[in-house]
C-alpha positions as CSV (number, residue, x, y, z in Angstrom):
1,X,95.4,94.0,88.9
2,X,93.1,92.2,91.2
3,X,91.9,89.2,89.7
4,X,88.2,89.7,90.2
5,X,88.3,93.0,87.7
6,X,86.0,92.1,85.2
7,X,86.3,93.9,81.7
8,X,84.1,94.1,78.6
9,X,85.3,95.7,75.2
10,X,83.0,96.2,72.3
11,X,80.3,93.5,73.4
12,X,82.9,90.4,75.0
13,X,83.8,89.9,78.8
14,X,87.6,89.4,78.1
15,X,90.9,88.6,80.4
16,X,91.8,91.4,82.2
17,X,95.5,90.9,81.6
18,X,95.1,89.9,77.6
19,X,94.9,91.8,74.4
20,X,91.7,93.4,73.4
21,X,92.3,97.0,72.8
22,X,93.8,97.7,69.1
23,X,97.5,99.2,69.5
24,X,96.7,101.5,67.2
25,X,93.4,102.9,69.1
26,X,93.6,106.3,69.5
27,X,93.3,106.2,73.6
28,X,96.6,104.6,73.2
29,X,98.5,106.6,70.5
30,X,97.2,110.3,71.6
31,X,94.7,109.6,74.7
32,X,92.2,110.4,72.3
33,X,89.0,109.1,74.3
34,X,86.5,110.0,77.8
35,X,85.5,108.0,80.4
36,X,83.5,107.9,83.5
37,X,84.2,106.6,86.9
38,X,80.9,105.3,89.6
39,X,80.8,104.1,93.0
40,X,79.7,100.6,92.8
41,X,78.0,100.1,96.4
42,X,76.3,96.9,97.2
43,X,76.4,95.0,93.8
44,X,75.2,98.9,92.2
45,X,76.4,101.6,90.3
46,X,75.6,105.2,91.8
47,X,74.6,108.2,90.2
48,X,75.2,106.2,86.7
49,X,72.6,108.8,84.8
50,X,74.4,111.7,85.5
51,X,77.7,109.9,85.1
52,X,76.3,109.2,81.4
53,X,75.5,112.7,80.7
54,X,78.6,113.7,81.7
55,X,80.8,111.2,79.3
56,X,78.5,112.8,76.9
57,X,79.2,116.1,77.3
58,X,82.9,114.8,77.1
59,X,82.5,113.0,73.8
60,X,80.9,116.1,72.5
61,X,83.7,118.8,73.5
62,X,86.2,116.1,71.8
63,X,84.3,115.9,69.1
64,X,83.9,112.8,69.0
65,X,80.5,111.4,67.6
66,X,77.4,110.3,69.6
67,X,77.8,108.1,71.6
68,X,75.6,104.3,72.2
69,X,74.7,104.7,75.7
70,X,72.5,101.7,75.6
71,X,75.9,100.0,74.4
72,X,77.4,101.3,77.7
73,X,74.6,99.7,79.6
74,X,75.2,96.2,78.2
75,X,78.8,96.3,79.5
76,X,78.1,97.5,82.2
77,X,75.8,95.0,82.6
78,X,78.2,92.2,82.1
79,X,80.7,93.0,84.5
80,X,78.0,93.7,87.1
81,X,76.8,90.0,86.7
82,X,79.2,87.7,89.4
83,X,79.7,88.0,92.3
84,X,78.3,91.3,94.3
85,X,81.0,93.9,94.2
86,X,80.3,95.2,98.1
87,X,82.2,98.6,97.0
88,X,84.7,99.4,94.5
89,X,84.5,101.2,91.0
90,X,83.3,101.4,87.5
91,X,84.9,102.6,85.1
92,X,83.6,103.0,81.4
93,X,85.9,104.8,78.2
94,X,85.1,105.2,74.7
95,X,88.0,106.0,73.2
96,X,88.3,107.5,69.4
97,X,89.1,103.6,67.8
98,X,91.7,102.9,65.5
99,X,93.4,105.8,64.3
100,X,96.6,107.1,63.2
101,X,99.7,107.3,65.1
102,X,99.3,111.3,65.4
103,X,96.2,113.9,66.9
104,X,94.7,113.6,63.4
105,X,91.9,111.1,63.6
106,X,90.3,109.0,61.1
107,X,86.8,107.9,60.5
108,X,86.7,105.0,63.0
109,X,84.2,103.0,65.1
110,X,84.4,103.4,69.0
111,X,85.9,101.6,71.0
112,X,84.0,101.1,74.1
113,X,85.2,99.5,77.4
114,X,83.7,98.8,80.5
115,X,85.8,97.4,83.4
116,X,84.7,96.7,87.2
117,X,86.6,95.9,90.4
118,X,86.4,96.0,94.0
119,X,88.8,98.3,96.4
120,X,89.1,99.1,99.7
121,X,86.9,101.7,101.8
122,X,88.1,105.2,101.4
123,X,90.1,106.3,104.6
124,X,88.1,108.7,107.5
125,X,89.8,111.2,106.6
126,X,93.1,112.3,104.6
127,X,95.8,114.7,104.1
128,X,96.4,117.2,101.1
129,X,99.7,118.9,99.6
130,X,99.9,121.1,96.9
131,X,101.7,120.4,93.9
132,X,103.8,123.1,92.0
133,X,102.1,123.0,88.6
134,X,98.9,124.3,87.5
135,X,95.4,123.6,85.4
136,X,94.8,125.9,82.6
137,X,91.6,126.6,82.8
138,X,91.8,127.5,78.9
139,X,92.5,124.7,77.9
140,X,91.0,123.0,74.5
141,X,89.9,120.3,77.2
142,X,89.4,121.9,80.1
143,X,86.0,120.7,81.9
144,X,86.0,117.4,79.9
145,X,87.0,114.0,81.5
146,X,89.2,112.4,78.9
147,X,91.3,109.7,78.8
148,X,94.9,112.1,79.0
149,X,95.8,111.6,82.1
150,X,99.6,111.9,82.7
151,X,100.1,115.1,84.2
152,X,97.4,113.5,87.1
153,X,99.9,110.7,87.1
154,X,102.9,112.5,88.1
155,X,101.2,115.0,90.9
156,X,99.3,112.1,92.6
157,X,102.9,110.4,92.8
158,X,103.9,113.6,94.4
159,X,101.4,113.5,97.2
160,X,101.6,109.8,97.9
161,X,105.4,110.4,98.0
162,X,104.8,112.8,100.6
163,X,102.4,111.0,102.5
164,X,98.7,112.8,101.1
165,X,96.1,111.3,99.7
166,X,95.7,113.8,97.0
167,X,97.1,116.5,95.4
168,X,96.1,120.0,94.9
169,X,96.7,122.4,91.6
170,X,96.0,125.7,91.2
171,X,95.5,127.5,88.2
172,X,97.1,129.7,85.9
173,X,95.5,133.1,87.7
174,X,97.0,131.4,91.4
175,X,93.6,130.2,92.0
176,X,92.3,127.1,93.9
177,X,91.5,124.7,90.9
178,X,91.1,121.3,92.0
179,X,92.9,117.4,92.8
180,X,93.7,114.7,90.7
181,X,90.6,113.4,90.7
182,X,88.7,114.8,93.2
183,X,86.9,118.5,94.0
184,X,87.5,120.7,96.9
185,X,86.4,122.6,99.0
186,X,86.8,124.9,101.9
187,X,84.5,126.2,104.8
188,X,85.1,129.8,106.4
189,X,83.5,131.2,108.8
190,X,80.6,128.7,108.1
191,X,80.2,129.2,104.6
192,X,81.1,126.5,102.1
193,X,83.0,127.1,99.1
194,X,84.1,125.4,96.0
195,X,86.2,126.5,92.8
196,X,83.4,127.2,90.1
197,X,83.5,126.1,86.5
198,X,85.9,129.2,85.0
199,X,88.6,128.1,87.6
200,X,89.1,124.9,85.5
201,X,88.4,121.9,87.1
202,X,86.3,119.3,86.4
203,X,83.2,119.0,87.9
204,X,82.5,116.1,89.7
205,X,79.3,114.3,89.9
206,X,79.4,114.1,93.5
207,X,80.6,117.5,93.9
208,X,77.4,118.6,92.0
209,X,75.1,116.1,94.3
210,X,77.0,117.6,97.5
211,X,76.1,121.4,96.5
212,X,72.3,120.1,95.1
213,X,71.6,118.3,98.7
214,X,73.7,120.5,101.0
215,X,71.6,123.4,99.6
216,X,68.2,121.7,99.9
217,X,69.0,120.6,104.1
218,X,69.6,124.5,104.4
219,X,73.8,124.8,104.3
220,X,75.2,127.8,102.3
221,X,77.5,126.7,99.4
222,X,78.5,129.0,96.8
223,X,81.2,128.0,93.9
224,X,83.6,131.2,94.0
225,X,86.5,131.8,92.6
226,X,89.7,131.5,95.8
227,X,93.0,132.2,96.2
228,X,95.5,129.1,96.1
229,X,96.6,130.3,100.0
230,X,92.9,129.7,101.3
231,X,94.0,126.2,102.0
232,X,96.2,127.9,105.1
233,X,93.5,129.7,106.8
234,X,90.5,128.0,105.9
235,X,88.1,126.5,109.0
236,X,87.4,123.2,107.3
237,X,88.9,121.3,104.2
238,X,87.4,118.3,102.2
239,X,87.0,116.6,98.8
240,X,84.7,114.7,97.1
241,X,84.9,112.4,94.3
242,X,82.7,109.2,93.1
243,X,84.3,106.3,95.3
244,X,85.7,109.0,98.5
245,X,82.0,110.4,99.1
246,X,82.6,114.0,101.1
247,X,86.4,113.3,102.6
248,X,87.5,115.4,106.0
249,X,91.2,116.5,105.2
250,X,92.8,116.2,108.7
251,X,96.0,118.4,106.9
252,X,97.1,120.4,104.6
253,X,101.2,120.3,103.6
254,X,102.3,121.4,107.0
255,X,99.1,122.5,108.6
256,X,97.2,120.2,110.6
257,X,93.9,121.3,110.3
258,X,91.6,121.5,113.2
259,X,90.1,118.1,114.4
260,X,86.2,119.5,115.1
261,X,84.9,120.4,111.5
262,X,81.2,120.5,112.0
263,X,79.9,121.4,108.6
264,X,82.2,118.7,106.9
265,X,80.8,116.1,109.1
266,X,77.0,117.5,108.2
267,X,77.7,117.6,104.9
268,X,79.0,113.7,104.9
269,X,75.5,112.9,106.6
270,X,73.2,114.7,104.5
271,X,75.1,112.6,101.5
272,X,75.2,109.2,102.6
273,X,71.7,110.0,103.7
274,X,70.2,110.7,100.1
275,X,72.7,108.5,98.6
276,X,71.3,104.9,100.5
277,X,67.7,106.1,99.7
278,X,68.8,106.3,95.8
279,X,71.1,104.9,93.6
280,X,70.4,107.2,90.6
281,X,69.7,110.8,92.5
């Protein structure tokens, strides 16, 4: 871990590398705990509102209790003071605090941890395969961005293995789901289309700005439900997720996908557009 990550847990700035997380925090025992990830662009977080009322919608659907937002803010304060961080990510968990060493959980504070770092520019563009197991889009969990993360783990191994950037599940009914942690979606015949919320994925915060700002400069996007195979006939792929923006995929597995993709490339104006004239859309 780079040494300029800065973390916070539960009100301190603390060593990256060093113990401050309880071993028997639920998030560790049972990945019992939500979190968010922003774009930190010059020194700022983007989108951070929406980002909030998404962590509590997560906290909510794993009943958890309410959450301190304004506790949030302070941390991220914190590791937001330094240095600017020209790009790279935030990330902010609460996690279900000390608990026992099985899914039953006790009575327990939060634990709340805020960490920031910089990274590297996203590439121009990036290739796609498609992974062998599937989202269940019935899950107890499905639509909420919790802290269980393994099965993202393995598949985005699988792709980098194979030289993609991502990797792509479908769901239980064949359908196009979504990646590790990103959204797609496809454009035929000019129309743009996206997995909608009963296919199972998550849904992204800049998936929903692409859709609300795409649709105001006049571009058709509708959220459909798609067969897995669309990915092999499709005009135009790309993905989106907080710290990629709107992502061209130049290929998909063995298909090179076609270099002029005209509505992607709109798309990824019309979002960098609204996003430098507001940090909080």
């Amino acid at each position: 871990m780079s040494t300029t990550t800065r973390v916070w847990v539960n009100g301190d700035i603390v060593d990256p590398t060093g113990p401050s997380v309880s071993a028997l925090d639920h998030a560790v025992t049972v990945g019992d705990g939500v979190f968010e990830t922003a774009k930190i662009a010059a020194g700022q977080p983007f989108a951070l509102t929406r980002h909030h009322r998404r962590l509590e919608r997560s906290a909510a659907g794993l009943g958890l209790p309410p959450l301190d937002l304004g506790f949030v803010d302070k941390g991220v304060a914190a590791v937001l003071d330094g240095p600017t961080i020209d790009f790279g990510r935030l990330r902010y968990s609460v996690t279900g605090g000390v608990g026992p060493l099985g899914s039953d959980r006790d009575d327990a504070a939060l634990t709340y941890i805020v960490v920031a770092a910089p990274q590297p520019l996203p590439p121009s563009s990036g290739k796609l395969t498609v992974v062998p197991w599937t989202r269940n889009e019935r899950s107890a969990v499905v639509g909420l961005k919790t802290t269980s993360y393994a099965e993202n783990v393995v598949a985005l191994a699988r792709a980098k293995s194979e030289g993609a950037i991502e990797a792509v599940f479908g769901n239980t009914r064949g359908e196009l789901c979504e990646c590790t942690g990103s959204n797609i979606f496809v454009v035929v015949d000019g129309l743009v289309l996206t997995p909608p919320a009963e296919a199972g994925p998550l849904l992204g915060i800049t998936r929903e700005l692409t859709i609300e700002w795409g649709r105001a400069a006049g571009i058709e996007i509708r959220e459909e439900s798609l067969p897995l195979d669309v990915l092999q006939s499709a005009d135009e792929v790309f993905i989106t997720s907080s710290t990629k923006d709107v992502l061209p995929i130049h290929a998909v597995d063995d298909r090179t996908m076609p270099a002029d993709r005209p509505v992607t490339s709109e798309l990824l104006r019309i979002f960098r557009s609204n996003a430098e004239r507001d940090c909080d859309p």
